[in-house]
C-alpha positions in Angstrom: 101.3 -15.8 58.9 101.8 -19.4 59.8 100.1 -22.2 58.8 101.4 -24.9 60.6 105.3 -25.1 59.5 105.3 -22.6 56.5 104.5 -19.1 55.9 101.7 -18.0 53.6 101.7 -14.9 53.9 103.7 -11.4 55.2 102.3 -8.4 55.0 104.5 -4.9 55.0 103.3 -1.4 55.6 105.2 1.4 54.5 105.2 5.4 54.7 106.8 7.7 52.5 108.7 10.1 55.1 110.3 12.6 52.6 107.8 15.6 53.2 108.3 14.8 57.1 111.7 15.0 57.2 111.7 18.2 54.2 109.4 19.7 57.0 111.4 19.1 59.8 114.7 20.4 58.0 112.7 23.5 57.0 111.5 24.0 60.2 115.2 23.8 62.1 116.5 26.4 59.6 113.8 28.8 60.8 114.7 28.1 64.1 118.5 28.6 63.2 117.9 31.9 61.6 115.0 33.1 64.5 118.7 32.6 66.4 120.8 34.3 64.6 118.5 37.3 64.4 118.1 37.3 68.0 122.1 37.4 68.6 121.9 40.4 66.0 118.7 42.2 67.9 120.5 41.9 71.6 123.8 42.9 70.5 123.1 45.9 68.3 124.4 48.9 69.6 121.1 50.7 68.2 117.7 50.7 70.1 115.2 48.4 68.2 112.1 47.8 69.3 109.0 45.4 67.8 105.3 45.3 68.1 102.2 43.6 67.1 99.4 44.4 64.8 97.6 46.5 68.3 100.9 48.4 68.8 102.1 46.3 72.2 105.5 45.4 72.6 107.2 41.8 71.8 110.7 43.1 71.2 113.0 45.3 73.4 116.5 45.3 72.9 119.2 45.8 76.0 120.2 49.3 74.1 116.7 50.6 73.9 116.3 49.3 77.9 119.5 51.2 77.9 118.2 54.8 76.8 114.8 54.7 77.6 115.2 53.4 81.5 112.3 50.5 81.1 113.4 47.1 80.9 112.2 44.7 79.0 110.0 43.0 81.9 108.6 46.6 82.2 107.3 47.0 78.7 106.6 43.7 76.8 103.4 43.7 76.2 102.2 47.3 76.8 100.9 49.7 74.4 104.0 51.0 72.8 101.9 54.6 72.5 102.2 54.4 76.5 105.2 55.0 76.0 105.4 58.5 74.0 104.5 61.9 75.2 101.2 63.2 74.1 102.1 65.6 71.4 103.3 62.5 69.0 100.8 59.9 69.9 98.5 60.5 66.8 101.4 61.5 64.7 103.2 58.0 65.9 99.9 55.9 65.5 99.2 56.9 61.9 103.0 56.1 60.6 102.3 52.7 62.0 98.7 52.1 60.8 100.0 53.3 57.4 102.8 51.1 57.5 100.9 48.4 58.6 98.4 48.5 56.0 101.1 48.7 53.1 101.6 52.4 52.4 104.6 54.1 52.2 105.2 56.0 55.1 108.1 58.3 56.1 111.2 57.7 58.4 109.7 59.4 61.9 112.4 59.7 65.0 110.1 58.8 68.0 110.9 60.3 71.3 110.3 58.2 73.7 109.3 59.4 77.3 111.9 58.0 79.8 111.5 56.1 83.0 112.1 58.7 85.0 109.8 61.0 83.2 112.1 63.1 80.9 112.5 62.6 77.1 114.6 61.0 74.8 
């Protein structure tokens, strides 16, 4: 501040920034490693598929497009037991719910109901 020709005060604010830029370098390696999983997902040569919590799909690799006919546009988002034939629905649901909630649960192969209606 000036009073007249002299200065009788300054003031200075300051902010410690270290958290904000420990966040934001956390936060890019996430990012960095959501990438490199992605790369991993679309170029594996076996089918892989992801849902949520309510069994809809939010993952569908170009190998399980491949095999089961359904794109990815066609099933993100719909029940993944849509997708089976009715004889390992229940079967299907309860390996998930038990994985789901924590308990062990056994390797299952899923045969999934085509496209064009056969089985795979």
């Amino acid at each position: 501040r000036w009073m007249g020709e002299r200065v009788v005060a300054i003031v200075f604010a300051g902010q410690d920034v270290t958290e904000f830029k420990e966040v934001t370098a956390e936060k890019e390696r996430v990012h960095q490693v959501g990438k490199e999983l992605r790369q991993i997902i679309d170029g594996a040569n076996n089918p892989i598929f992801g849902t949520d919590l309510a069994l809809n799909v939010n993952e569908w690799n170009g190998r399980m497009a491949e095999l089961s006919g359904y794109s990815t546009d066609d099933v993100m988002g719909r029940g993944f037991i849509e997708l089976l034939s009715d004889e390992v629905r229940e079967q299907v649901r309860k390996v998930f719910t038990d994985a789901v909630s924590g308990r062990d649960c056994r390797e299952l192969a899923i045969p999934i109901t085509t496209k064009g209606g056969g089985g795979r």
